[in-house]
N, C-alpha and C positions, 0 to 999 in steps of 0.2 A: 130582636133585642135579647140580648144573654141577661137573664135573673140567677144571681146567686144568694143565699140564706147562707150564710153563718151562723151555728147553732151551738150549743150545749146541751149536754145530755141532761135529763129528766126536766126540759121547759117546756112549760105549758105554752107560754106564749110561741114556742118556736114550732109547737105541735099544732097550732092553733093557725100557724102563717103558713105551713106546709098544708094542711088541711084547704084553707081558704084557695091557697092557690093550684090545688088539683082540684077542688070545686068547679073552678073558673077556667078550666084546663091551660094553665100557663104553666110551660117547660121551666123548669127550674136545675140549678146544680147546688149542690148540698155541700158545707165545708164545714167540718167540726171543728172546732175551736182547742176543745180541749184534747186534739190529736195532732195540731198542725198548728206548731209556734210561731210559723211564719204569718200565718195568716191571724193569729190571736196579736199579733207585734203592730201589724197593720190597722185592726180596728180602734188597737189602743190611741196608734198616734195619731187615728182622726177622730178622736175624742170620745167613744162609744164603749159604754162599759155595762150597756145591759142587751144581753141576745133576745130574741135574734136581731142581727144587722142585716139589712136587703139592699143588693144592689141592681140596681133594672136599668141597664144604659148608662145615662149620668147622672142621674137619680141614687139618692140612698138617705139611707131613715132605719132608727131600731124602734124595738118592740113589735106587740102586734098592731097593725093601723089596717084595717080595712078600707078605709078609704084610699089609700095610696094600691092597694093593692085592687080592688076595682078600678083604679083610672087604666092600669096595667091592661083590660081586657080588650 
């Protein structure tokens, strides 16, 4: 399953979802928001307006949520 994080620089919360999930040793790919307007264009239009966004399969959820992210292991 490919995990991607959507982030913004200085979040806690996105620090806290990359943190969690090299805990838990799950591969992840990293996309900054505030460097890549394509992918800032794409969170907007599915309604998400606070980072991080995670996507794991066909799953996807923002903030930090630990439980979504242990079902992941």
């Amino acid at each position: 399953m490919t995990v991607t994080v959507y982030t913004t620089p200085s979040c806690v919360q996105c620090d806290s979802t990359k943190r969690l999930l090299n805990k838990n040793n799950v591969e992840y790919n990293v996309v900054d928001l505030s460097t890549n307007p394509d992918a800032h264009a794409m969170v907007l239009e599915l309604g998400y307006t606070q980072a991080p966004i995670v996507f794991a399969g066909d799953d996807h959820w923002s903030g930090f949520r630990p439980d979504k992210i242990e079902n992941l292991v």
